[in-house]
C-alpha positions in Angstrom: 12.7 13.9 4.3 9.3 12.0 3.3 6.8 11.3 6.4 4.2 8.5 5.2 1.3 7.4 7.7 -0.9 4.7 7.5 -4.4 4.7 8.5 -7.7 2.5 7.7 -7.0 -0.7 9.1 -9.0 -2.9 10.8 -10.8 -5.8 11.4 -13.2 -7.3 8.9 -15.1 -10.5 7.9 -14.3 -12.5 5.1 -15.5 -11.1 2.2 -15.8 -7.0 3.3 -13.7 -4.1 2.5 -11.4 -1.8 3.6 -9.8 1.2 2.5 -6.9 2.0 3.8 -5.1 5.6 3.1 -1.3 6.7 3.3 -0.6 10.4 3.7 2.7 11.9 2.5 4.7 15.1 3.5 8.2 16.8 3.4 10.0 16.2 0.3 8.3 14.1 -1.8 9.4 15.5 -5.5 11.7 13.0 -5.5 9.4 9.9 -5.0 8.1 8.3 -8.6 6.4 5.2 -7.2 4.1 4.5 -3.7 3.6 1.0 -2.6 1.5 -1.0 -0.3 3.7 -3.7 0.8 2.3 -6.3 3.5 3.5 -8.5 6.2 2.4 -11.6 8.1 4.3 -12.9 10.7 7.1 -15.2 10.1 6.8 -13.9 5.9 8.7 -11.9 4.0 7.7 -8.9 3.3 5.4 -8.2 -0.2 4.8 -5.5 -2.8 0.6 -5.4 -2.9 0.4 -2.6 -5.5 2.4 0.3 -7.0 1.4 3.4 -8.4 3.2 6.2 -9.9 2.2 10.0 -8.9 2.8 10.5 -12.4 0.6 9.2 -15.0 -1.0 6.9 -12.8 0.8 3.9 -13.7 -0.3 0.5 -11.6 1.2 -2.7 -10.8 -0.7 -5.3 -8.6 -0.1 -8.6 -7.4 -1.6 -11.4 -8.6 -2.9 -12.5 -5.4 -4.8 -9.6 -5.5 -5.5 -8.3 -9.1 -9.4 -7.7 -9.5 -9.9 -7.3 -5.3 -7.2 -4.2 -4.8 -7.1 -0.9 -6.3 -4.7 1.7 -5.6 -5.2 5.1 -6.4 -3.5 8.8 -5.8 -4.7 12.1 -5.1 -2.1 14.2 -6.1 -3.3 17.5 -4.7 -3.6 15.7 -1.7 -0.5 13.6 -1.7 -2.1 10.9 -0.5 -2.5 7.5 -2.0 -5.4 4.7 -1.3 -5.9 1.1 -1.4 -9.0 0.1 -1.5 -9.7 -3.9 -0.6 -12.3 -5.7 -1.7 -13.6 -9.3 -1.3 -11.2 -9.7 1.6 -9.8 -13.2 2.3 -8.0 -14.6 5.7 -5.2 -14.5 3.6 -4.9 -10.7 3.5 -4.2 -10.6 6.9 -1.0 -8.8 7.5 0.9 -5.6 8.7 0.7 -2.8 5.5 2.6 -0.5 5.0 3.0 2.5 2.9 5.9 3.1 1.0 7.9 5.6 -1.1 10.5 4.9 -4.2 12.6 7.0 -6.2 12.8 4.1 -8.6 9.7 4.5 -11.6 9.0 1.0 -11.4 10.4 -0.1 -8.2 8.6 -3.8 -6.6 11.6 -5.2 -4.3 11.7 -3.6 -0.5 15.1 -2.5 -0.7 14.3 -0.1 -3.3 11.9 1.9 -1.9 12.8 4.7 0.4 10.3 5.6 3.0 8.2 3.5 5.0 5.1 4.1 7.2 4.3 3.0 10.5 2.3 0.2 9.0 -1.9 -0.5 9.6 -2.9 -3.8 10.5 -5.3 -5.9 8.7 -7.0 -8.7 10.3 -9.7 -10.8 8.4 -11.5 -13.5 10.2 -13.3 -15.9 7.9 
């Protein structure tokens, strides 16, 4: 009942930026937390940052704290990520996702999922 959809990824030097975006529709009420989760070959899959539609609440990893910022347009019902000070590191599959759980961070409790954008930095 939730569509999500990735877009903004790309190829980048060590170092750039990228911001990807995650569009929601259908039934979303029932979503309190969106995700960007990432995944490199052969890993398991990560929670990147968390952000609640309401209130604004963040989480971020700390492989990523001070680089990443996630954000939400509400109006919009679209949530961002921007990525700073990229490393080779940060190279992985991301995907968008949707919980029902406030303060959801483990895969299995989010809901929805995106198609995924790939992120590829070269350093």
């Amino acid at each position: 009942q939730v569509q999500l959809v990735e877009s903004g990824g790309g190829l980048v030097q060590a170092g750039g930026s990228l911001r990807l975006s995650c569009a929601a529709s259908g039934r979303t009420s029932r979503t309190y937390a969106m995700g960007w989760f990432r995944q490199a070959p052969g890993k398991e899959r990560e929670l990147v940052a968390r952000i609640n539609w309401s209130g604004g609440s963040t989480y971020y990893a700390d492989s990523v704290k001070g680089r990443f910022t996630i954000s939400r347009d509400n109006a919009k019902k679209t949530v961002y990520l921007q990525m700073n000070s990229l490393k080779s590191e940060d190279t992985a599959v991301y995907y968008c996702a949707a919980s029902e759980i406030y303060y959801s961070r483990s895969p299995n409790e989010y809901n929805y999922w995106g198609q995924g954008t790939q992120v590829t930095v070269s350093s």
